[in-house]
TIVOMAR-203823 format. One record per residue (C-alpha): residue in three letters; residue number from 1; x, y, z. Coordinates in steps of 0.001 Angstrom, whole numbers. Example, Ala and Ser with C-alpha at 12.3 -4.5 7.8 and 13.67 -1.06 7.14 Angstrom:
2
[ala; 1; [12300; -4500; 7800]]
[ser; 2; [13670; -1060; 7140]]
This chain:
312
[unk; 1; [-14691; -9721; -25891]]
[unk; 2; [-17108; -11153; -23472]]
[unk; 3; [-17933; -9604; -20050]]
[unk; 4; [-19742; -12182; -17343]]
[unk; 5; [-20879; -10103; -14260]]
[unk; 6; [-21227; -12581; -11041]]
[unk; 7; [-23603; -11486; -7937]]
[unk; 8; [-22841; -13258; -4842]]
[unk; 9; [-26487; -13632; -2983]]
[unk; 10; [-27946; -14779; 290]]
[unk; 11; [-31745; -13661; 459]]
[unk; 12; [-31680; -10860; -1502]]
[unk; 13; [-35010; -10534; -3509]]
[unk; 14; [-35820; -7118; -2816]]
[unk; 15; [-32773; -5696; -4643]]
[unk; 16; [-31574; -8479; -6624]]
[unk; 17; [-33719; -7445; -9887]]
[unk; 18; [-33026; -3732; -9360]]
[unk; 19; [-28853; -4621; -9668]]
[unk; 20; [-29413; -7004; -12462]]
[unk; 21; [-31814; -4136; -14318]]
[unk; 22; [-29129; -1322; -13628]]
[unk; 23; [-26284; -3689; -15426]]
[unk; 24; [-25249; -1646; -18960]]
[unk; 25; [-26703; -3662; -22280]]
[unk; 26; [-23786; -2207; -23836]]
[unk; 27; [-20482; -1502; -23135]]
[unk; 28; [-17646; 148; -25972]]
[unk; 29; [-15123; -2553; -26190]]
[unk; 30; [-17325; -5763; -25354]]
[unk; 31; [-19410; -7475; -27444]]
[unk; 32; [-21585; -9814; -24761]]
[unk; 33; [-22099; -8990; -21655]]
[unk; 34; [-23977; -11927; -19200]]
[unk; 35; [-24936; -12153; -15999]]
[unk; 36; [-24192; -14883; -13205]]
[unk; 37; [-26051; -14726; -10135]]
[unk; 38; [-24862; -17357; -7417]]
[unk; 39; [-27578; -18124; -4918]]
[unk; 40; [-25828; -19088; -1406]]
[unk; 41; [-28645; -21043; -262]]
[unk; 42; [-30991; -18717; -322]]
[unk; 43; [-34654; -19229; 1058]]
[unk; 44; [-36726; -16367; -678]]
[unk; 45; [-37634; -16168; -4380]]
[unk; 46; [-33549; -14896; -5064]]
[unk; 47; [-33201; -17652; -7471]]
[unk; 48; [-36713; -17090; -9064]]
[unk; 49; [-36388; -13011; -9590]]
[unk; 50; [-32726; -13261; -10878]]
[unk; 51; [-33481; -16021; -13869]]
[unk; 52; [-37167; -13754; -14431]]
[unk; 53; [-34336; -10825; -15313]]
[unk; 54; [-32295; -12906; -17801]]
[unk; 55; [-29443; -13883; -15238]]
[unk; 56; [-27928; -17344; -15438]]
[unk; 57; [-28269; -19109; -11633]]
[unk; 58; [-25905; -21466; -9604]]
[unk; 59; [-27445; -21948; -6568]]
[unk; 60; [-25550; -23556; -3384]]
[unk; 61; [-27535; -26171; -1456]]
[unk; 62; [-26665; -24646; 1611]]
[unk; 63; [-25585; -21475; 3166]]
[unk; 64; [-21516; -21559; 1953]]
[unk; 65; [-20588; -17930; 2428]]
[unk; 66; [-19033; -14976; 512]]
[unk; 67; [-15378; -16855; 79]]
[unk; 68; [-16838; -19974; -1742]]
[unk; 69; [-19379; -18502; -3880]]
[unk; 70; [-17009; -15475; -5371]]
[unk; 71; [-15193; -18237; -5961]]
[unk; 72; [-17196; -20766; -7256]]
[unk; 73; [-18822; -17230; -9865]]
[unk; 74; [-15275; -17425; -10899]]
[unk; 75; [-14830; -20726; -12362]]
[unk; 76; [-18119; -20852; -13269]]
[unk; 77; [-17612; -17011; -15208]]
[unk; 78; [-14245; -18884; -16819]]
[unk; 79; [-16714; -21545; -17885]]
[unk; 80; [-18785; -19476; -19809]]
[unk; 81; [-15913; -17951; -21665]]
[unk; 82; [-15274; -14585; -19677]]
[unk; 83; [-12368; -12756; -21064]]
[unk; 84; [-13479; -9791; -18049]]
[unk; 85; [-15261; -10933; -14966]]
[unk; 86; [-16601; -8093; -12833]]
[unk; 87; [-18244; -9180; -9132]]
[unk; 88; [-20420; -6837; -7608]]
[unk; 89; [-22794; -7291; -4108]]
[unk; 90; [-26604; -7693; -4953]]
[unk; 91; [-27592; -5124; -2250]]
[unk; 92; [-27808; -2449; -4396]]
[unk; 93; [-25227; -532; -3002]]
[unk; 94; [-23103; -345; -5876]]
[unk; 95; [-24104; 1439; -8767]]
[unk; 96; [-23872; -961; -11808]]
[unk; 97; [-24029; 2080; -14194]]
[unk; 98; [-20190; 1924; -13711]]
[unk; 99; [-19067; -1005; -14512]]
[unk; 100; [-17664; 792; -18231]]
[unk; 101; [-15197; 2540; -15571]]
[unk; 102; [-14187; -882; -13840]]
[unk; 103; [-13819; -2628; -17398]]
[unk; 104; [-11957; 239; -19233]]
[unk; 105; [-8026; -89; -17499]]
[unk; 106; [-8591; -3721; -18692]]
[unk; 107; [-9551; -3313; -22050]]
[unk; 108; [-6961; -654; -22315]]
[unk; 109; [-4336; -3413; -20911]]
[unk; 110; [-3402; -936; -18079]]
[unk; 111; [-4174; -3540; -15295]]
[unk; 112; [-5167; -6999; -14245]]
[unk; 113; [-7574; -6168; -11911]]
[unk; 114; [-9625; -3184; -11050]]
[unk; 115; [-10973; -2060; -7175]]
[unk; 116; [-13958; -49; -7514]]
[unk; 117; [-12999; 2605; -4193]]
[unk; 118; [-15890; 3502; -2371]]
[unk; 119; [-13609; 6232; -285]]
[unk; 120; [-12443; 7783; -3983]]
[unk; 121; [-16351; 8048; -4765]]
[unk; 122; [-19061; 8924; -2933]]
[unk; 123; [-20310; 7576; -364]]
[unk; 124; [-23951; 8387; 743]]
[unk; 125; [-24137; 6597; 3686]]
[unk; 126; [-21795; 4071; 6120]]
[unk; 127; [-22158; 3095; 9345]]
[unk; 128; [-19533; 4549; 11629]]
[unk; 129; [-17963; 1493; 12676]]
[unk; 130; [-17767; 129; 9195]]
[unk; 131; [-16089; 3052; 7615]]
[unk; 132; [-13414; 3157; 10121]]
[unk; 133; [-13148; -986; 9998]]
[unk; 134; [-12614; -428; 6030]]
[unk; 135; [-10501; 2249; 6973]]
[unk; 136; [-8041; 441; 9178]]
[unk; 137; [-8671; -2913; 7007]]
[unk; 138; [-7226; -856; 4052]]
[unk; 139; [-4384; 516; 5552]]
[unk; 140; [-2864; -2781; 7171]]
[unk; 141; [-3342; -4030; 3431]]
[unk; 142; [-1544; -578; 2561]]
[unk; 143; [1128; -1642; 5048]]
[unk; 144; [2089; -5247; 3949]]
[unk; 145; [1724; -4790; 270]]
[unk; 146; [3182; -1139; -165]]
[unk; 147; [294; -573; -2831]]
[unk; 148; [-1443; 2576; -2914]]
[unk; 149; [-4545; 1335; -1963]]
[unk; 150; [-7806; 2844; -338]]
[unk; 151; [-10843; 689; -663]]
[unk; 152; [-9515; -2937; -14]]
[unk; 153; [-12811; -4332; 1020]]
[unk; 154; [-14802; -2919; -2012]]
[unk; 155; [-17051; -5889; -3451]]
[unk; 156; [-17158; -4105; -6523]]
[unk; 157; [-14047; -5104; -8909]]
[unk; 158; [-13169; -6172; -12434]]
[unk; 159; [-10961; -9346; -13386]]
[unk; 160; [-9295; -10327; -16706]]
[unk; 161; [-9079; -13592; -17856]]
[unk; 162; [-5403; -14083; -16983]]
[unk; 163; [-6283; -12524; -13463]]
[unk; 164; [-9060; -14814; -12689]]
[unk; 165; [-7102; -18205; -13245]]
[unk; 166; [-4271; -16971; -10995]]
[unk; 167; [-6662; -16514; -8446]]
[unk; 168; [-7091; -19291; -5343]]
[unk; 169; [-9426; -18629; -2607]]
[unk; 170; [-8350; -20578; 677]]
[unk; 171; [-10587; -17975; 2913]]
[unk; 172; [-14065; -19470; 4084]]
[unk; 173; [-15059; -15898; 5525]]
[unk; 174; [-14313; -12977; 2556]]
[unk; 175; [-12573; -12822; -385]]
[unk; 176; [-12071; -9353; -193]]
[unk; 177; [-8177; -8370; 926]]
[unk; 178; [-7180; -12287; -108]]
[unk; 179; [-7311; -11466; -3651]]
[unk; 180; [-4997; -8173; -3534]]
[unk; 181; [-2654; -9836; -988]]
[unk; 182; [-2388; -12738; -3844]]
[unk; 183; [-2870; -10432; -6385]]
[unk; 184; [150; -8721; -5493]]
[unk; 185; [1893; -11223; -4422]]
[unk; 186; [1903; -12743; -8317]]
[unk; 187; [3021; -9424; -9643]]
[unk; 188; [-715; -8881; -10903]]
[unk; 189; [-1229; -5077; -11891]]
[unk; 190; [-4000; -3490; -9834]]
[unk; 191; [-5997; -302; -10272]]
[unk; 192; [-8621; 1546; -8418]]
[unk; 193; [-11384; 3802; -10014]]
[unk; 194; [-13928; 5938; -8027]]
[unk; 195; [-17124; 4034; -7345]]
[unk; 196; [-20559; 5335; -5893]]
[unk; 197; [-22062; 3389; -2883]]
[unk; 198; [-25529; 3459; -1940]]
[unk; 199; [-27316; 3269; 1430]]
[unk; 200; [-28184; -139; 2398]]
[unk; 201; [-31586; -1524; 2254]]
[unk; 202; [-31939; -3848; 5468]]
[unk; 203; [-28846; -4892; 7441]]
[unk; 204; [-25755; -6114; 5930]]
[unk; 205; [-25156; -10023; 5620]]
[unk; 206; [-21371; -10040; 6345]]
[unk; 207; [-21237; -7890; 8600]]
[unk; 208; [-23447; -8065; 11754]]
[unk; 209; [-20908; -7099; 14240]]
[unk; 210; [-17886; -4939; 12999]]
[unk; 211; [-15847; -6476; 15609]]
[unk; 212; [-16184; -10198; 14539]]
[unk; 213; [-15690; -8939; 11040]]
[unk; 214; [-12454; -6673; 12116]]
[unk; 215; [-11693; -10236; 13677]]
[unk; 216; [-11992; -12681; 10922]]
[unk; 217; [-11146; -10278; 7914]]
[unk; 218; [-7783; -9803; 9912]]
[unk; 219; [-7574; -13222; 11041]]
[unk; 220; [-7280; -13712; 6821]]
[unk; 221; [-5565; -11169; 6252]]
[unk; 222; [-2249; -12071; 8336]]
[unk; 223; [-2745; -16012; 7306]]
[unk; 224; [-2743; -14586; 3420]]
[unk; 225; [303; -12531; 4154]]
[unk; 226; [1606; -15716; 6173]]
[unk; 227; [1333; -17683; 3270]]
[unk; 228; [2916; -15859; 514]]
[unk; 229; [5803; -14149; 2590]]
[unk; 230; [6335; -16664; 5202]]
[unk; 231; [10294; -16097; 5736]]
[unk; 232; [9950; -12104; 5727]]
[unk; 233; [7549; -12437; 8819]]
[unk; 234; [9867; -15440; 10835]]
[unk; 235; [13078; -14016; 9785]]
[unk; 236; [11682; -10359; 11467]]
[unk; 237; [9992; -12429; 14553]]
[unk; 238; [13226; -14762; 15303]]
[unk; 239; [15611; -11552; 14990]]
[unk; 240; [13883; -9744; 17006]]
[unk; 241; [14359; -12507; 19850]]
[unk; 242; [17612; -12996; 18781]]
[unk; 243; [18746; -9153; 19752]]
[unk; 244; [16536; -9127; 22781]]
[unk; 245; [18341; -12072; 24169]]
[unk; 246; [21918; -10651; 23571]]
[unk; 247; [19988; -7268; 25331]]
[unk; 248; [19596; -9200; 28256]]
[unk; 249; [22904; -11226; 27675]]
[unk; 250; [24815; -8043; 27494]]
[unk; 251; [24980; -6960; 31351]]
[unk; 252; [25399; -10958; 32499]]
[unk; 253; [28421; -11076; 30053]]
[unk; 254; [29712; -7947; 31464]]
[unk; 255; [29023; -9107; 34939]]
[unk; 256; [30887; -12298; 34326]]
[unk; 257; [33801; -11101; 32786]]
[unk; 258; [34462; -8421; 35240]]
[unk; 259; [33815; -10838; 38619]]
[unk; 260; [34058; -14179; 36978]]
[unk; 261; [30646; -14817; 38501]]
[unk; 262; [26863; -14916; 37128]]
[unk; 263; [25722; -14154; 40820]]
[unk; 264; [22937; -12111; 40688]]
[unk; 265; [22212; -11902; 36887]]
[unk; 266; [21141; -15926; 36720]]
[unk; 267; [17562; -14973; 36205]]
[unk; 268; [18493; -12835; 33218]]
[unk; 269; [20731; -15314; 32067]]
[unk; 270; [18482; -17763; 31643]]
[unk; 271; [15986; -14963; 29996]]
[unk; 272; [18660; -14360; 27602]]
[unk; 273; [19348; -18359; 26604]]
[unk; 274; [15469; -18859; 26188]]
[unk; 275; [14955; -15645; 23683]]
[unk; 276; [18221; -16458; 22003]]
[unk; 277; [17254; -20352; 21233]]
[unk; 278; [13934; -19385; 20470]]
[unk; 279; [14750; -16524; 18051]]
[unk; 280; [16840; -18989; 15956]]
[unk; 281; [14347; -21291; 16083]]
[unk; 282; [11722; -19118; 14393]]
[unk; 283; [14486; -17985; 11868]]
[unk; 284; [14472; -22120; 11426]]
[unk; 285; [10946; -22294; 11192]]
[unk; 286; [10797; -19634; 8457]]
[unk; 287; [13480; -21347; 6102]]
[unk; 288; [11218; -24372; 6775]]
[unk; 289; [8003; -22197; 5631]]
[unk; 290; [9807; -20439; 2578]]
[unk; 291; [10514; -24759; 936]]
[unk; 292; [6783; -25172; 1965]]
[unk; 293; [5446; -21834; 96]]
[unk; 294; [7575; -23076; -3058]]
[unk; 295; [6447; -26342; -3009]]
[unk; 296; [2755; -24362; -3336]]
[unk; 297; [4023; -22389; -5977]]
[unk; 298; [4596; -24642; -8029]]
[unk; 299; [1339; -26269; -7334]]
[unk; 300; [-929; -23331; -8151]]
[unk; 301; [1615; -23050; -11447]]
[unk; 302; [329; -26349; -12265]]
[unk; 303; [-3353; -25585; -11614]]
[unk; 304; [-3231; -22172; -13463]]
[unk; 305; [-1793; -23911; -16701]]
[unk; 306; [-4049; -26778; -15944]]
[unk; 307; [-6796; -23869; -16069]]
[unk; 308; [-5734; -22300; -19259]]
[unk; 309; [-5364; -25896; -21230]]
[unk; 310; [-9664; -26480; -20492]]
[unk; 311; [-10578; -22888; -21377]]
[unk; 312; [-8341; -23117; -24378]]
C-alpha cells in the first residue's frame, strides 16, 4: 500500500522543509510513503529546499493557482502508483503528525475520502473573517449536499485510489468545496476526522481579501452544484415563476370573469403572462441542462475507465 503526500506551493521556503520534516516515516497499514511537492511558479528556493528534504518536485512555469496544481499532484500522485493520496498546504498550518488519522477510515474501507476538520480540532488561531467565511462556506455546502459536514474548506484531506480518478477539477480558483460537491455527487463516501491547525506564518496566499474569496469560492460553489444538479435548480427557479404568475393572474381572472373586463388589472396581466412564459421556459431550460449533464456523465465515465486502464 503506497501513500504519496502532494504539497501545493507558491513561495513557501520558510515552512516548506518544516511540513515535509513533520510527514510520519511510518505509517501501520502502508508500506511507502512519498512525497510530491508541486511548485506553482514559485520564485524563492521552494523547489531547491523541498528536493534537499527528499520530496519529488513538479514545478509550474508560471503562477497557475491552487485548482490546477491539486490537480495536476493528483495525476501526477496516480502516476507514481498512489493507492492513498493525502494533500496538505505547505504553510505549516496543518500538523502532518496526523496524517495516520486521515489515512486510517481508508485503509479500514470506511470511506473514499477523508476531510481533516479544523472546527472538530483545534484551532490556535484564525482570523475573524476567515473563520466565519469557512463557517458560512461550510454550511451552504451543508445545505446543497445534506452531508454532515463542518470543515469544507480544510486543505488537509486523504484520497483513495478509486476516489482520485473520479475526481475532475473544472475550478481555476480552489479545489476545496468542488471535490465534496463532486464527491457527493458520485455517491463517493466521505468522512471527517479532527485536525489541528496552526497559526500562520506570513499572510495567507489564497486568501488576501475574505470578501473576494467569499466571492469566487461561492461563485464555484453554485457553478459545481449547477453542473451536477442542473434540473433540481431550473425546475425550483421556473416553478417558482410559474406560481407567481398565476399569483398575479389570480385577481385579473377574477376581475374578468366577474365584469367581463381586464380594465384596471392590464398591468398585472401582463406581469402575470411574462412570469408565467418565463417560468416554463426555465423548466425548458433545465430539461435542456439535465441531456447536457448526461452527455458529461458519460464523458467523465469514459475518462475514469480510461484512467484505470494506464494505471493498471
Amino acid at each position: 500500500m503506497k501513500l504519496v503526500v502532494t504539497i501545493p506551493a507558491y513561495n513557501e521556503e520558510k515552512t516548506i522543509g518544516k511540513v515535509i520534516d513533520e510527514v510520519p516515516k511510518k505509517i501501520p497499514g502502508i508500506d511507502k510513503i512519498e512525497i510530491l511537492v508541486i511548485d506553482d511558479g514559485s520564485n524563492d528556493s521552494t523547489s531547491k529546499i523541498a528536493k534537499s528534504k527528499g520530496a519529488k518536485v513538479i514545478r509550474n512555469p508560471k503562477n497557475k493557482g491552487l485548482a490546477f496544481s491539486f490537480a495536476r499532484g493528483i495525476e501526477e500522485a496516480l502516476d507514481m502508483g498512489a493507492d492513498i493520496i493525502v494533500n496538505t498546504d505547505a504553510d505549516f498550518q496543518y500538523n502532518q503528525t496526523q496524517i495516520p488519522s486521515l489515512v486510517k477510515p481508508i485503509l479500514e474501507g470506511d470511506a473514499d475520502i477523508v476531510l481533516g476538520s479544523r472546527f472538530k480540532g483545534r484551532i490556535e488561531e484564525m482570523p475573524f473573517g476567515n473563520y466565519w467565511g469557512n463557517k458560512a462556506m461550510s454550511f451552504l455546502v451543508r445545505t446543497l449536499t445534506g452531508l454532515p459536514i463542518s470543515d469544507a474548506q480544510t486543505g488537509f484531506r486523504a484520497f483513495s485510489k478509486n476516489a482520485a480518478m473520479k475526481i475532475n477539477i473544472f475550478s481555476d480558483y480552489t479545489y476545496t468545496q468542488e471535490t465534496i460537491l463532486e464527491a457527493w455527487e458520485k455517491k463517493l463516501a466521505i468522512k471527517e476526522v479532527p485536525v489541528d491547525f496552526r497559526k500562520r506564518e506570513g499572510k495567507s496566499r489564497l486568501i488576501s481579501n475574505v470578501f473576494v474569496y467569499a466571492r469566487r469560492a461561492g461563485f464555484t460553489v453554485i457553478e459545481t452544484y449547477l453542473s451536477y444538479k442542473p434540473l433540481n435548480f431550473f425546475l425550483a427557479a421556473g416553478t417558482i415563476m410559474v406560481i407567481a404568475g398565476f399569483m398575479f393572474g389570480y385577481r385579473v381572472l377574477s376581475h374578468f370573469f366577474a365584469t367581463g373586463e381586464v380594465g384596471p388589472y392590464i398591468p398585472s396581466a401582463i406581469l402575470a403572462s411574462m412570469l408565467f412564459i418565463l417560468g416554463v421556459q426555465v423548466m425548458v431550460i433545465g430539461f435542456i441542462a439535465k441531456l447536457i449533464q448526461r452527455n458529461r456523465l458519460m464523458h467523465e465515465r469514459v475518462l475514469y475507465e480510461t484512467k484505470k486502464a494506464r494505471l493498471s
